[in-house]
C-alpha positions as CSV (number, residue, x, y, z in Angstrom):
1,X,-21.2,-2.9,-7.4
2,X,-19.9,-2.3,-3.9
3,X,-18.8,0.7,-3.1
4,X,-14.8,1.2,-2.2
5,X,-15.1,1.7,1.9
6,X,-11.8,3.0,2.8
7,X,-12.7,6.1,4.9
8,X,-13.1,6.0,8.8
9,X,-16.3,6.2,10.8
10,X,-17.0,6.2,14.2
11,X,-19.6,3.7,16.0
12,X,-20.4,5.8,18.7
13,X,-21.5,4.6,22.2
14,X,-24.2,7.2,23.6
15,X,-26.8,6.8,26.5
16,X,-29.2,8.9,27.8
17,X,-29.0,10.7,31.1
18,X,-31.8,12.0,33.7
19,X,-32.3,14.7,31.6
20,X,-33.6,13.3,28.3
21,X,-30.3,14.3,26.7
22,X,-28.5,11.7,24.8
23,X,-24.9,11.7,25.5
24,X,-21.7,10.0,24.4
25,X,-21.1,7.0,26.9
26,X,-17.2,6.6,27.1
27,X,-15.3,7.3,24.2
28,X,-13.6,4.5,24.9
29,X,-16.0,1.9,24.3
30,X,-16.9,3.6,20.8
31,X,-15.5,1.2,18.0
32,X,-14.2,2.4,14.7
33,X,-15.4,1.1,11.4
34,X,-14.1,1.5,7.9
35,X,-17.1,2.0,5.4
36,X,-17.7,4.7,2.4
37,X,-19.9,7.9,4.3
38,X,-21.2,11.0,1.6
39,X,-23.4,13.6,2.2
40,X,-26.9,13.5,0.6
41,X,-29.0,16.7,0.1
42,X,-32.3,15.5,-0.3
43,X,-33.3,11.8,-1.2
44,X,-36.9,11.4,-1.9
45,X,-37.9,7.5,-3.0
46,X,-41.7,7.2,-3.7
47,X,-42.5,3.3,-4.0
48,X,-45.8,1.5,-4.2
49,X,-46.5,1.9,-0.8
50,X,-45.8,5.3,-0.2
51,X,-43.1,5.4,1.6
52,X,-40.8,8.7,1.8
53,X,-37.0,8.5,3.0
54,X,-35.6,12.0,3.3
55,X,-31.9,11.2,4.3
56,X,-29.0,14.6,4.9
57,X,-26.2,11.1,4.5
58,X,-25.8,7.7,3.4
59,X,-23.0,5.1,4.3
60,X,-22.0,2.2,3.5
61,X,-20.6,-0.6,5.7
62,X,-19.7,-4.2,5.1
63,X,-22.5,-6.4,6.9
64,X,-20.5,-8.2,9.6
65,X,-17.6,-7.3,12.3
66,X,-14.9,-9.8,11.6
67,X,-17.1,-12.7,13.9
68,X,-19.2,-12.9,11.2
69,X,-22.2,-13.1,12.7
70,X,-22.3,-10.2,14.6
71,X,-23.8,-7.0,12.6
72,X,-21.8,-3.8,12.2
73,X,-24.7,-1.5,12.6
74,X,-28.4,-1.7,13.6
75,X,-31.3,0.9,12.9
76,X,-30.9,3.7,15.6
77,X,-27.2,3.5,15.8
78,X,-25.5,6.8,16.1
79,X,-22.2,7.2,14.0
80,X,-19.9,9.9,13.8
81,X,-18.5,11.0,10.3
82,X,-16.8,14.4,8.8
83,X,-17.1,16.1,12.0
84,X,-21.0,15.3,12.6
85,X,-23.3,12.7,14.2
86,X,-25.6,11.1,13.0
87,X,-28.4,8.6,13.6
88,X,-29.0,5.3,11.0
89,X,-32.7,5.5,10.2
90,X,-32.8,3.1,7.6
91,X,-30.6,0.4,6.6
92,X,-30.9,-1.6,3.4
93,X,-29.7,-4.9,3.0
94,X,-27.5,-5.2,-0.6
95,X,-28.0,-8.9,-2.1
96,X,-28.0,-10.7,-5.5
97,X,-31.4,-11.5,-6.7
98,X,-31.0,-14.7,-5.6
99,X,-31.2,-13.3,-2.2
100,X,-27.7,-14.6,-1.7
101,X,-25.1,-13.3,1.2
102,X,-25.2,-10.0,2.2
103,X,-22.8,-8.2,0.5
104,X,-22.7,-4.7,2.0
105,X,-25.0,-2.2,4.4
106,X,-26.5,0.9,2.7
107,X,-27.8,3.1,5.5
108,X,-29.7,6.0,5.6
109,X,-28.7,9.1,7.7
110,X,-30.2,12.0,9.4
111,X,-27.9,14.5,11.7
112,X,-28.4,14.1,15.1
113,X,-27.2,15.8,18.6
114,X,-25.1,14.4,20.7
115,X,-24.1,16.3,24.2
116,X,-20.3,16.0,25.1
């Protein structure tokens, strides 16, 4: 089932400067996105292999900007939602079981800082 995204979120476009700092770029060039954002307290998800996602957020976007081709987010991403940034630290890839078309983005979130 995919999930309503009707809320705004920001893409946002940071660099980092001499300092180590990662900052916002120009706010300008940040692109806004409609997908579903809600806060997470603690996501724990032990598989086969071990693996342990602790997430503080999840969102959802649809796969592709309006191209098609070209995907709304990538792993490391940082997005701005409800007042907070974040980074995308995992994204997971929603298909049938036929491995048809993508049909939406689940990503992962942890809060990140971002200097003004």
């Amino acid at each position: 089932m995919k999930p309503e995204m009707n809320q705004t979120i920001i893409l946002v476009s940071v660099e980092t400067n001499e300092y180590g700092d990662v900052v916002s770029d120009d706010p300008t060039t940040n692109l806004v996105l409609t997908g579903k954002f809600r806060y997470i307290t603690d996501i724990k998800s032990n598989r086969s292999n071990m693996e342990e996602v602790d997430s503080e957020a999840m969102a959802w976007f649809n796969p592709f900007r309006s191209d098609g081709v070209t995907p709304t987010v990538v792993k490391g991403n940082v997005i701005f939602a409800d007042d907070t940034y974040f980074r995308i630290e995992k994204i997971i890839k929603a298909r049938d079981f036929s491995s048809g078309p993508i049909h939406f983005l689940k990503c992962f979130l942890s809060k990140f800082n971002v200097v003004s």
